[in-house]
C-alpha positions in Angstrom: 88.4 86.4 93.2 86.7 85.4 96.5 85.4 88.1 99.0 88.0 86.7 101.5 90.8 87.1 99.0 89.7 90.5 98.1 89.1 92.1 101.9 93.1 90.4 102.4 94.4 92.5 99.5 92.2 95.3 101.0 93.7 94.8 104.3 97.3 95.2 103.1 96.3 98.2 100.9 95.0 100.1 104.0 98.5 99.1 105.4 100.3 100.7 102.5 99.1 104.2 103.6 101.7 106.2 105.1 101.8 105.5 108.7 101.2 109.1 109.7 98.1 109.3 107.7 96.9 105.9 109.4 97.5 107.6 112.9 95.2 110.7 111.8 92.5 108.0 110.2 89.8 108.6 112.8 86.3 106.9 113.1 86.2 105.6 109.2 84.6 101.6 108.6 86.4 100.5 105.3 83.5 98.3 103.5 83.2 95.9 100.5 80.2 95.9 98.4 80.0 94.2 95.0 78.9 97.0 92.9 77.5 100.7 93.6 74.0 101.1 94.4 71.8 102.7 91.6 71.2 105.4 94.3 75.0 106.1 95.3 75.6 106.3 91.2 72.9 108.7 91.0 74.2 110.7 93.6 77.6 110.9 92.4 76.6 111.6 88.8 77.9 108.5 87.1 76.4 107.6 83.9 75.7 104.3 83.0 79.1 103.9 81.2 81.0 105.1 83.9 81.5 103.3 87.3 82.6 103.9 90.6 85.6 101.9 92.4 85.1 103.0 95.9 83.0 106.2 97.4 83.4 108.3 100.7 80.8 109.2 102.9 80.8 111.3 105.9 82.6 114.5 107.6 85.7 115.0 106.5 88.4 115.7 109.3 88.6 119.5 108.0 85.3 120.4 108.6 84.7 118.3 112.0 84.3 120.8 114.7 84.8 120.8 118.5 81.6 119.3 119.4 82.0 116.7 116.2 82.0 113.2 118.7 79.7 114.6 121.2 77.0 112.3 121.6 76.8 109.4 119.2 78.3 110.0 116.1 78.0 107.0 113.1 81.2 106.5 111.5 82.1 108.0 108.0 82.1 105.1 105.4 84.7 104.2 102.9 82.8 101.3 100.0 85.5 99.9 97.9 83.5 97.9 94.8 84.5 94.9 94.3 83.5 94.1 90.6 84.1 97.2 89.3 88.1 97.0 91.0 88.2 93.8 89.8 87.5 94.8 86.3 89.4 98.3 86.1 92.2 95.8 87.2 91.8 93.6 83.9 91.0 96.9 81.6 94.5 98.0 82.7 96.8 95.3 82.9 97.2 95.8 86.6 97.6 93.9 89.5 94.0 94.1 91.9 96.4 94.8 94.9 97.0 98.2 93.3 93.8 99.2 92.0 92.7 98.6 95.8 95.4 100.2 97.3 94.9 103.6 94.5 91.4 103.3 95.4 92.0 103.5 99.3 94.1 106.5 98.8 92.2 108.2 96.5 89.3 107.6 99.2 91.3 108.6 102.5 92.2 112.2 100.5 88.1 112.9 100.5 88.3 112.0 104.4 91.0 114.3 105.1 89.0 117.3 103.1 90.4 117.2 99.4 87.3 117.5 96.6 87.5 115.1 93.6 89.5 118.1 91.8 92.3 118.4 94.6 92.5 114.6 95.0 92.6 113.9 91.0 95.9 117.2 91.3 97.5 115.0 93.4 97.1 111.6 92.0 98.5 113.3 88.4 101.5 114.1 91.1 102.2 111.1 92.8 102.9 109.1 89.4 
């Protein structure tokens, strides 16, 4: 799939989020990358047979306090991988659309505070 396919379906998975949660979205750059960075695997823990399909960096909305803006303050980041979505996608019989879309929830809950363990809770709940 081409990058400008992809950022499309990545577009309209954004647009799948609830509309109140896009309203509380607040200084967050979506990206594409093509895999995860040896560094950002590290970091995360991921052994070589695991991968990662999107990560979050930054302050999460919970723990911003008043004076979070003051100044200039660098966006958080949300990476969605590109290979690694592609081939989850083909390892599951699903459509790309919804592993981005999954992804971009699953990476939205870590901005608005939830830990891998409360964001995982709810995923098991929402299917």
């Amino acid at each position: 799939m081409s990058r400008e396919e992809f950022e499309k379906l990545v577009e309209e998975g954004f647009e799948r989020l609830p509309d109140w949660v896009r309203q509380k979205i607040s200084n967050v750059a979506l990206l594409i990358e093509d895999e995860p960075s040896a560094e950002d695997r590290k970091m995360q823990g991921v052994s070589d047979e695991e991968t990662l399909l999107g990560l979050y960096k930054g302050i999460p909305l919970s723990e911003r306090g008043e004076h979070y803006g003051v100044g200039m303050t660098m966006p958080d980041t949300i990476t969605l991988y590109q290979i690694p979505i592609e081939e989850a996608a083909r390892e599951d019989g699903l459509p790309v659309a919804e592993v981005i879309a999954e992804t971009i929830w699953h990476e939205f809950a870590h901005h608005f505070g939830m830990d891998e363990g409360e964001v995982r809770e709810r995923e098991q709940r929402r299917f």
